[in-house]
N, C-alpha and C positions, 0 to 999 in steps of 0.2 A: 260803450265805445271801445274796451277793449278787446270784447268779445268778437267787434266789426274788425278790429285790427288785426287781428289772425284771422281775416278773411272767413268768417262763420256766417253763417245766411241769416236773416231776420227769421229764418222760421226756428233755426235751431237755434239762436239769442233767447228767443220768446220761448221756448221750449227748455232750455236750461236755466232762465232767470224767472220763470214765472209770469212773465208778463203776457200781458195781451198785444197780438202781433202787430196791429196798429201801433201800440205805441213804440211797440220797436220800429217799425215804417216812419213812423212821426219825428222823434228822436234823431236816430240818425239822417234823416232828412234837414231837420234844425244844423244838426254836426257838417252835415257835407254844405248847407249853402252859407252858414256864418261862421262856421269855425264854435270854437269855446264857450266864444260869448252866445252864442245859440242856444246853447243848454241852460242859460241862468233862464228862471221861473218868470212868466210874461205875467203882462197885467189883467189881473183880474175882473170880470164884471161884480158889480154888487159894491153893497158900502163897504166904508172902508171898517177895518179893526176897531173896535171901541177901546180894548184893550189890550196893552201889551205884552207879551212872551213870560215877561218879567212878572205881572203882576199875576198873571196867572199862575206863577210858577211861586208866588210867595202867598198865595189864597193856599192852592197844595201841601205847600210846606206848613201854614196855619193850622191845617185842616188836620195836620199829622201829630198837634201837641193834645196834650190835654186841657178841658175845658176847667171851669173853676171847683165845680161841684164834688172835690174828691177827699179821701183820707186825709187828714190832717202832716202826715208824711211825705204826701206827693205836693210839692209847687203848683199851684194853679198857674195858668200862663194867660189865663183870661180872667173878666169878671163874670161870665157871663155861667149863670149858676145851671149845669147839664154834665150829666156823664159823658155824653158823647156828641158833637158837633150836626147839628143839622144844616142842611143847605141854606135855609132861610135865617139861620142865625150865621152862618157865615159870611154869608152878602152883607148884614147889618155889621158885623164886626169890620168887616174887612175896610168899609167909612169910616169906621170910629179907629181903624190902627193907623189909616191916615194911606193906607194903597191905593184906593183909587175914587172917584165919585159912586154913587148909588153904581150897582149892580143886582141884577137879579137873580133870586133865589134858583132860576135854572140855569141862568148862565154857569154858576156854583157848579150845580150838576153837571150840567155839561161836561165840563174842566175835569169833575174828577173821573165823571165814567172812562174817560176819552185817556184815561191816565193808567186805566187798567193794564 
């Protein structure tokens, strides 16, 4: 929208932001007939979230410690006896640290590719 405010044309928006020029059409279209609140994110089809922002963001941060399986020197921070965190052990921990109900070993996945 500010690029509309110095009066720039959707094709040069779309051209200097990257975007696809429909959704520059789109967008400012939302801006010109509601104002602000035009722009907050509509509702989506499909089910809803199983899980929250939060919990995916503390499966991540799990997934970043060490497992139980190491030197006598390093803190295990799990029981779970592995050098390195698999997705399907993540899912089963992440029930037992008490973050959320069952989860599946690709939801795991999911989470972390999409973290890259």
């Amino acid at each position: 929208m500010l690029h509309a405010a110095r009066a720039c044309s959707n094709s040069c928006i779309a051209r200097e932001t990257g975007l696809h020029l429909d959704t520059v059409r789109r967008w400012r279209g939302r801006f010109a007939q509601a104002g602000l609140p035009g722009l907050k994110d509509r509702q989506r089809c499909g089910s809803p979230l199983s899980f929250t922002p939060l919990q995916a963001a503390e499966v991540k941060s799990r997934a970043c410690r060490l497992p139980a399986c190491l030197p006598a020197c390093l803190p295990a921070e799990s029981e779970v006896p592995l050098s390195r965190w698999s997705c399907p052990e993540l899912a089963h921990e992440a029930a037992r640290w008490g973050i959320g109900p069952f989860m599946s070993a690709s939801t795991v996945r999911r989470w972390l590719v999409w973290s890259r």
